[in-house]
C-alpha positions, 0 to 999 in steps of 0.5 A: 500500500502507498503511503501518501508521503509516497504517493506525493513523492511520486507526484513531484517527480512526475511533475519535475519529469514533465517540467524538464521535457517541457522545458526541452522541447520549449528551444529553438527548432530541433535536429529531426524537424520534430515538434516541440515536445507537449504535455500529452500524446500525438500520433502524427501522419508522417515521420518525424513528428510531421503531416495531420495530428491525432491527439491522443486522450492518456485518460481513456485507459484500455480503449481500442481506438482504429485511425483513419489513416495509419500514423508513422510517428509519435510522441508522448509526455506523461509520466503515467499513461503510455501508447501501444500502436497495433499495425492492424484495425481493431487492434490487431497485431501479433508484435504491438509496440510499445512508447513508454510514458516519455518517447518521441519515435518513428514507428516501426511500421505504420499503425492503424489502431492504439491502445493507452495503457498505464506506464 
């Protein structure tokens, strides 16, 4: 059981967490062409961070979401929530793959579908 020192220990690392990705992303334009770095998800049509945006909701836990068209990268800062892309509609995919709560990546391959999960 966590005790609520714990819990607030916790909670401040998670937020100096997000305050320094935040204050990483807040310089000048990076190497990659990426977007600034943004509290919560993006599921962006092309690769590096680039082309349509699909905010992704981090509090819609174990919901399978299918995109209209696949998306080939992503980011996400969140400390608590994480992405797992599915190659196929409906969250099909013998080898999903995984962000962990701080990532900024191409996909392996594109993917049609998601999933939040806890970090």
């Amino acid at each position: 059981m966590f005790t609520p020192k714990a819990m607030l220990r916790g909670s401040a690392v998670a937020a100096t967490l997000l305050a320094a990705v935040i204050g990483l992303g807040a310089g000048s334009a990076q190497a990659g062409g990426w977007p600034p770095l943004q509290p919560g998800a993006h599921l962006y049509l092309g690769t590096g961070g680039s082309g349509a945006v699909t905010v992704v909701d981090l509090d819609d836990f174990g919901t399978c979401h299918t995109l209209a068209t696949p998306a080939r990268s992503v980011q996400v800062a969140s400390g608590s929530a994480s992405v797992v892309l599915y190659s196929g509609a409906g969250c099909t995919d013998a080898n999903p793959w995984a962000t962990g709560s701080l990532a900024q990546s191409d996909l392996p391959r594109p993917a049609l579908s998601y999933r939040v999960v806890p970090a």
